[in-house]
C-alpha positions as CSV (number, residue, x, y, z in Angstrom):
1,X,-32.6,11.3,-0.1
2,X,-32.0,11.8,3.8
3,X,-28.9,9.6,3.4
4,X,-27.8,12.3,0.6
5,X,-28.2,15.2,3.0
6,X,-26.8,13.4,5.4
7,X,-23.6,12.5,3.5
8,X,-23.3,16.1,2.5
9,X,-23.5,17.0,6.0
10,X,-20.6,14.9,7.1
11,X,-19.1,16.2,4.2
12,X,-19.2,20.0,4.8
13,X,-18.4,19.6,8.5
14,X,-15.1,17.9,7.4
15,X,-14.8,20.8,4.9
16,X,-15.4,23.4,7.8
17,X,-13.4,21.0,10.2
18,X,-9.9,21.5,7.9
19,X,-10.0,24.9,7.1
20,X,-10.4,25.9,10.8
21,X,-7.9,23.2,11.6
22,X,-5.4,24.3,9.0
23,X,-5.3,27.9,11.1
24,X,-4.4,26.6,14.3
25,X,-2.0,23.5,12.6
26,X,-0.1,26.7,10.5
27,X,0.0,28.6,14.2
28,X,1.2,25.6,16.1
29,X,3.0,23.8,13.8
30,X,6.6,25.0,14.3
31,X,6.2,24.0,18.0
32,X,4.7,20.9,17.3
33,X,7.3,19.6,15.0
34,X,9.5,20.9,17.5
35,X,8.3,18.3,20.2
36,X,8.5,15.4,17.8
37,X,12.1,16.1,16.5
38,X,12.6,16.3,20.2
39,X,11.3,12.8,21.0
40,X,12.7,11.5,17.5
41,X,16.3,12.1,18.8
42,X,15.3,9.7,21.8
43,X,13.4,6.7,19.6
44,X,15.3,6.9,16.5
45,X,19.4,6.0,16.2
46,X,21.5,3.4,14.1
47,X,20.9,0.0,16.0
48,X,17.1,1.0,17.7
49,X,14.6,2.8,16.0
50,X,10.7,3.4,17.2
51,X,7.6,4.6,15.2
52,X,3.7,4.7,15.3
53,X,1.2,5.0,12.6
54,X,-2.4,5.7,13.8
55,X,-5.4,6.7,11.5
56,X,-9.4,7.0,12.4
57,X,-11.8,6.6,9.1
58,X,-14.7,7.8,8.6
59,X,-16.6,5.7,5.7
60,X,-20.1,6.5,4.4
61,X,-22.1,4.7,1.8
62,X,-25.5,5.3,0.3
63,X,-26.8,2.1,0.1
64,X,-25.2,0.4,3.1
65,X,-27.9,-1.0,5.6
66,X,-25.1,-1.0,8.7
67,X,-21.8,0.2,8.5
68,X,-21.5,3.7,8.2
69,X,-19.5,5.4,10.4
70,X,-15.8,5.8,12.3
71,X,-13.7,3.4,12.6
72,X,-9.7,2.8,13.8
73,X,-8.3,1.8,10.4
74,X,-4.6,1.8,11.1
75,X,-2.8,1.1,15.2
76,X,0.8,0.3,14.6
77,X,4.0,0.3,15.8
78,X,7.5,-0.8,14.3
79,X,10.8,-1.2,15.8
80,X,14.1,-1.7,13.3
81,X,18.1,-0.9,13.6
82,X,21.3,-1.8,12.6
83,X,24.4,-2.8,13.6
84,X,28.0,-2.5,12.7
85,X,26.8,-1.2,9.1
86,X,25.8,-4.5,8.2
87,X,23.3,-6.7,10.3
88,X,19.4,-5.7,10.6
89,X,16.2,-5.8,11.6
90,X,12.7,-5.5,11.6
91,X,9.5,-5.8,13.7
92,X,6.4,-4.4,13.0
93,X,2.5,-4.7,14.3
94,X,-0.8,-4.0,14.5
95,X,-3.1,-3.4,17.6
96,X,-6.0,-3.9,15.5
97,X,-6.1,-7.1,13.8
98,X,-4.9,-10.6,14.3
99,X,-2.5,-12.2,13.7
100,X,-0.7,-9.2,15.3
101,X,2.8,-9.3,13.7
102,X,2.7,-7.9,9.9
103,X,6.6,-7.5,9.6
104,X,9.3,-9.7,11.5
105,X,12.6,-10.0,9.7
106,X,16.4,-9.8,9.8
107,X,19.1,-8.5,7.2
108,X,23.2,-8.9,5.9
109,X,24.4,-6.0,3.8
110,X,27.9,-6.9,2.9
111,X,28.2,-3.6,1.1
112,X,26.0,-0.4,0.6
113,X,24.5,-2.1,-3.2
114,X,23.6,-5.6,-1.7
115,X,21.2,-6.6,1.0
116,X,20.2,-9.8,2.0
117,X,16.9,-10.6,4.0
118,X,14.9,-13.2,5.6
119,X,12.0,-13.8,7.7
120,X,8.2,-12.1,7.2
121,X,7.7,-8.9,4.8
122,X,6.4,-7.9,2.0
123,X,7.4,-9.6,-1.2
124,X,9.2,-7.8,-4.4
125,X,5.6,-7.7,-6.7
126,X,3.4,-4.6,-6.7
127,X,4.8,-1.4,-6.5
128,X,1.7,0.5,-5.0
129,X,2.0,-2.5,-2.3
130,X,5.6,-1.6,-1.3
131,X,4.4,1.8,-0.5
132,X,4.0,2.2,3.0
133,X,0.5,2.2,4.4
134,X,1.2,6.4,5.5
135,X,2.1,7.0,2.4
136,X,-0.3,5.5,0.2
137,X,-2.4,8.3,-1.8
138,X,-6.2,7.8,-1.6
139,X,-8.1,5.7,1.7
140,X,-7.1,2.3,0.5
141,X,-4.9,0.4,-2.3
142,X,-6.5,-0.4,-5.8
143,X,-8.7,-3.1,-6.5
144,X,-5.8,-5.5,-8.4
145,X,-3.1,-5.2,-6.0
146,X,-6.4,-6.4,-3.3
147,X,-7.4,-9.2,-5.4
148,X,-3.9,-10.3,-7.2
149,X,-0.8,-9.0,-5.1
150,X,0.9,-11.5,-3.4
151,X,1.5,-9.1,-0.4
152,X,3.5,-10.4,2.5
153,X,5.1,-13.6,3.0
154,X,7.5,-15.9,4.5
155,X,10.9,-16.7,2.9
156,X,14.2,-15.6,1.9
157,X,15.2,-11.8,-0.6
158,X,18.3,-10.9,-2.4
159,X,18.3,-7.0,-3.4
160,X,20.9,-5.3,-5.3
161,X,21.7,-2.0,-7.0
162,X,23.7,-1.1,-9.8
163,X,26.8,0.8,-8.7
164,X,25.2,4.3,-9.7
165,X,21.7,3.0,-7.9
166,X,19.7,3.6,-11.7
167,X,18.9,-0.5,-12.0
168,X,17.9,-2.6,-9.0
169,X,17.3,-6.3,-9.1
170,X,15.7,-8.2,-6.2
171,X,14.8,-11.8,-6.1
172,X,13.2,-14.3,-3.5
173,X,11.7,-17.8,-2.5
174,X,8.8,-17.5,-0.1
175,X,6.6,-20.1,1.4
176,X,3.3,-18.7,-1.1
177,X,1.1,-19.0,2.2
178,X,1.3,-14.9,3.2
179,X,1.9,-14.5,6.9
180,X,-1.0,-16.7,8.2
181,X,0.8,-19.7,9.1
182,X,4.2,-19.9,9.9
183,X,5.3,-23.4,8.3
184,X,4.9,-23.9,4.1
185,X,1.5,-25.5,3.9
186,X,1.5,-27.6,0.6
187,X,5.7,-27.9,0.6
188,X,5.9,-25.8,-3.0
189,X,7.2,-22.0,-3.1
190,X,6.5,-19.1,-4.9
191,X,9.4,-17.6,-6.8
192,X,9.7,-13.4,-7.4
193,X,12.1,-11.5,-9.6
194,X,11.5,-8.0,-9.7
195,X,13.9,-5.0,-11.8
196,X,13.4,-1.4,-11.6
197,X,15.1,1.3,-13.2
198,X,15.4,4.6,-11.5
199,X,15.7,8.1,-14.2
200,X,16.3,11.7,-12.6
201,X,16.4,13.3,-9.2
202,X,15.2,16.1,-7.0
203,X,11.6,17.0,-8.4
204,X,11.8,15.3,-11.8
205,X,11.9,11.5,-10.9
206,X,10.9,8.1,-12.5
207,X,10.3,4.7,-11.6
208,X,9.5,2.4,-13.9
209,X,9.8,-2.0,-13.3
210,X,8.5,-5.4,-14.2
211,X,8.0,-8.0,-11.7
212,X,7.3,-11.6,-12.3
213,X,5.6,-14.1,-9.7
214,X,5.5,-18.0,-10.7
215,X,4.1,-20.5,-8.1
216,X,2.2,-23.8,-7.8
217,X,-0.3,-24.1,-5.0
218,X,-1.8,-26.9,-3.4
219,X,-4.3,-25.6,-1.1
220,X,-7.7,-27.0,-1.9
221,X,-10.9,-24.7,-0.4
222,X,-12.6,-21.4,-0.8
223,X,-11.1,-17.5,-0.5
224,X,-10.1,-15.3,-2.4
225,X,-7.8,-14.9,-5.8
226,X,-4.9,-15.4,-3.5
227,X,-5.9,-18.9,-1.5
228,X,-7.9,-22.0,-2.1
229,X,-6.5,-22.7,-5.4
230,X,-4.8,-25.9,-6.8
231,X,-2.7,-25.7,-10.2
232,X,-0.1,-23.2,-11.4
233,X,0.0,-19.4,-11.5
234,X,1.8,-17.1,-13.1
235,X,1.2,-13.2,-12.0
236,X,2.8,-10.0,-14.4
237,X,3.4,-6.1,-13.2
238,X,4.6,-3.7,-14.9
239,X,4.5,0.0,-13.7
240,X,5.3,3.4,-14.0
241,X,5.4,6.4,-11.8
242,X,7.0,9.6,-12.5
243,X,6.9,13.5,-10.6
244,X,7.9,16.5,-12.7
245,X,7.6,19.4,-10.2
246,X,4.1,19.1,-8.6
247,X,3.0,17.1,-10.9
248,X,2.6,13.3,-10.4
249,X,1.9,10.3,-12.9
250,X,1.5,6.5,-11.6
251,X,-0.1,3.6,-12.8
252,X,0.9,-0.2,-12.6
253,X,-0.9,-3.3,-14.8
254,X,-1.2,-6.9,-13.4
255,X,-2.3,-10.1,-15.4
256,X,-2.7,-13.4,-13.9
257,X,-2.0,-16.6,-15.8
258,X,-3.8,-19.4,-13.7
259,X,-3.9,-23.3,-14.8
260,X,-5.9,-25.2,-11.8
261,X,-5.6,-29.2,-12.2
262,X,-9.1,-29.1,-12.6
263,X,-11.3,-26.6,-14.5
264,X,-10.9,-24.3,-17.0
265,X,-7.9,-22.0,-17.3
266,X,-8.4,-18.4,-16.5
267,X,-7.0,-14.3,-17.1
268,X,-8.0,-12.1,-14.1
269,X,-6.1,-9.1,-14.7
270,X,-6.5,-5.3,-13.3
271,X,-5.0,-1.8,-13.8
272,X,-5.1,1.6,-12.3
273,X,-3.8,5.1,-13.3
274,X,-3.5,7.8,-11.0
275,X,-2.8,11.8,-11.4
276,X,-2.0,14.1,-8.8
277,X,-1.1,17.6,-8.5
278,X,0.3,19.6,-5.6
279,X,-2.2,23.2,-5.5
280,X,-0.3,23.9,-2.6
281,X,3.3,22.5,-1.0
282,X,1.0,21.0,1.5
283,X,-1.8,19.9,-0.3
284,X,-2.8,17.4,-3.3
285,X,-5.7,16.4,-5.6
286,X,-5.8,13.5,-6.8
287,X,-7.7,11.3,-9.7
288,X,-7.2,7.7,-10.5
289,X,-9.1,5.4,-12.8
290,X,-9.9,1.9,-11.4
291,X,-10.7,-1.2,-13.5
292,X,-10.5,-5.2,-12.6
293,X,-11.5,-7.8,-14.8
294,X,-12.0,-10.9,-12.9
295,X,-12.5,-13.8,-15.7
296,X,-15.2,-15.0,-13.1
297,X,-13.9,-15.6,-10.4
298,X,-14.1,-12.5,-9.0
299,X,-16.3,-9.3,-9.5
300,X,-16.0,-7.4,-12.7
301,X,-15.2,-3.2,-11.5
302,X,-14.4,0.3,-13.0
303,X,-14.3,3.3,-10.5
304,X,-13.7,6.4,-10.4
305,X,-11.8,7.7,-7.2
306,X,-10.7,11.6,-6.5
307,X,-8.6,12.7,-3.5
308,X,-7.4,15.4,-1.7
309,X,-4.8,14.9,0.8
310,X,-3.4,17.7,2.9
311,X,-0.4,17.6,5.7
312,X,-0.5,20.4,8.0
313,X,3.1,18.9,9.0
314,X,5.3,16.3,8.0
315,X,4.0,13.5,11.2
316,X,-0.1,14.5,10.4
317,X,-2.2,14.2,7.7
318,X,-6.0,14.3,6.0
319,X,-7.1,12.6,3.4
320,X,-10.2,12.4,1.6
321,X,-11.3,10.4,-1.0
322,X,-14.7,10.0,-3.2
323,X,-15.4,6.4,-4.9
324,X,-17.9,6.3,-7.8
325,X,-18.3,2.9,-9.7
326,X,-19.3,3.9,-13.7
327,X,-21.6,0.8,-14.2
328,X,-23.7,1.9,-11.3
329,X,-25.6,5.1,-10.3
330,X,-24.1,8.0,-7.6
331,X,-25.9,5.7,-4.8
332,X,-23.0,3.8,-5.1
333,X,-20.7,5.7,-4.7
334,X,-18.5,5.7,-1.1
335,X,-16.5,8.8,1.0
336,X,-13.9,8.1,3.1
337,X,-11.8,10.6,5.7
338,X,-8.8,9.7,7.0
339,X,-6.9,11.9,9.7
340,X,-3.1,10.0,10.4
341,X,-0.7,11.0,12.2
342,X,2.7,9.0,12.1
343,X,6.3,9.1,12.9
């Protein structure tokens, strides 16, 4: 009970915190972004480009014993260019965690519908994955892409669009390790295709793709979905996201085929589907619906998660989001507050 009014607490001085802070962001805001643009034209040009992403948490949970609290839950910086049109790269990292280097890669586009890349990033798979961390919708990515995405990894991509850019096709060979180690561990690969098709513009847009992941791992010990696993496994997407005006419709399915050497075969598979809706040009709610089924190897969830997300500018932004699990009681249940601010 004094947790409860103390998470209400938090939770109407946030309230009181944004709407006094929306006042003075609409009053400053044309100078602000005024600065920025400023020091934009001196980071960002064709062959040397320079941004940060920063964002403090706040995270609160009813049952935790130790825990609750702020936290820095995003430091980085990224560096990329290009030159003569056709040769790129890449470098991006985090302050906060090690290793340090999340993106390091270079790339050949020999024309504007073919790009060719190699080095660390994040492989073809999940679409809510290949959105950027700034941009992704509620305080953290769902429980699937967590437990089954193959996230970033070491190797070698081929992307391509159609010549009207409504079908692209990408394709890679990556070490299967992620960006732990720098050197193929067990000397197999996991192999990616991924197609998307791309339907309207403007305001009325959808995405919708299939991506397959195929691999056969050698790594004997304990972790996660992703590591400690000997035998073949095959992962599935398939996803959807649409916006129609301020309206906004996204959901993605993976399944997991895994055959380990020894033990019985399992299915781990995971969904989410997410609505939002724009009540102001600035400002968003959000629902999503949450569910994992880990065939036991993991922990069976289904949560519920609303969000409101609010960007006084285009280089800041709040979000706020509200986790409640179905199978459990409102004890449960987390809040998160992000403030970000990015360029």
């Amino acid at each position: 009970m004094i947790y409860t009014r103390k998470l209400k607490t938090a939770v109407c001085l946030l309230a009181a915190l944004f709407c006094v802070s929306t006042g003075a962001f609409a009053q400053q805001s044309t100078d602000f972004e005024q600065q920025v643009e400023n020091l934009q034209e001196h980071l960002k040009n064709d062959y040397f480009s320079f941004g940060i992403l920063l964002q403090g948490q706040a995270d609160f949970h009813a049952e935790r014993n130790a825990g609750n609290g702020f936290h820095a839950s995003k430091g980085r910086f990224k560096m990329g260019g290009t030159f003569d049109g056709k040769f790129g790269y890449k470098l991006q990292a985090t302050m906060l965690k090690s290793p340090s280097v999340l993106d390091a890669n270079a790339y050949y586009k020999p024309s504007s519908q073919v790009e060719l890349k190699a080095g660390l990033f994040k492989s073809p798979f999940s679409h809510e994955y290949l959105t950027g961390a700034g941009s992704v919708l509620f305080a953290g990515r769902s429980t699937v892409v967590n437990q089954l995405g193959p996230k970033r990894q070491l190797g070698l991509q081929l992307d391509t669009y159609t010549s009207e850019k409504t079908f692209r096709f990408t394709g890679g060979v990556f070490n299967g390790n992620g960006y732990n180690g720098n050197s193929n561990d067990d000397n197999k690969f996991l192999y990616i295709g991924r197609v998307e098709s791309y339907l309207g513009n403007g305001d009325n847009q959808t995405k919708l793709g299939v991506s397959v992941a195929n691999e056969t791992k050698d790594v004997p010990g304990s972790g996660n979905l992703s590591t400690g696993y000997v035998g073949q496994q095959t992962l599935l997407t398939t996803y959807a996201s649409t916006t129609q005006g301020k309206l906004l419709l996204d959901g993605e399915f993976i399944n997991a085929w895994r055959n380990p050497d020894i033990g019985p075969d399992s299915n781990p598979y995971g969904y989410y589907v997410t609505a939002g809706y724009f009540v102001t040009d600035s400002s968003r709610l959000l629902a999503r619906w949450d569910a994992f089924e880990g065939d036991n190897l993991a922990q069976d969830t289904e949560q519920i998660l609303v969000g409101f997300n609010h960007s006084p500018n285009q280089f800041t932004k709040l979000k706020l989001t509200y986790s409640f699990p179905t199978n459990d009681g409102f004890e449960q249940s987390n809040f998160f507050a992000i403030l970000q601010v990015g360029f």
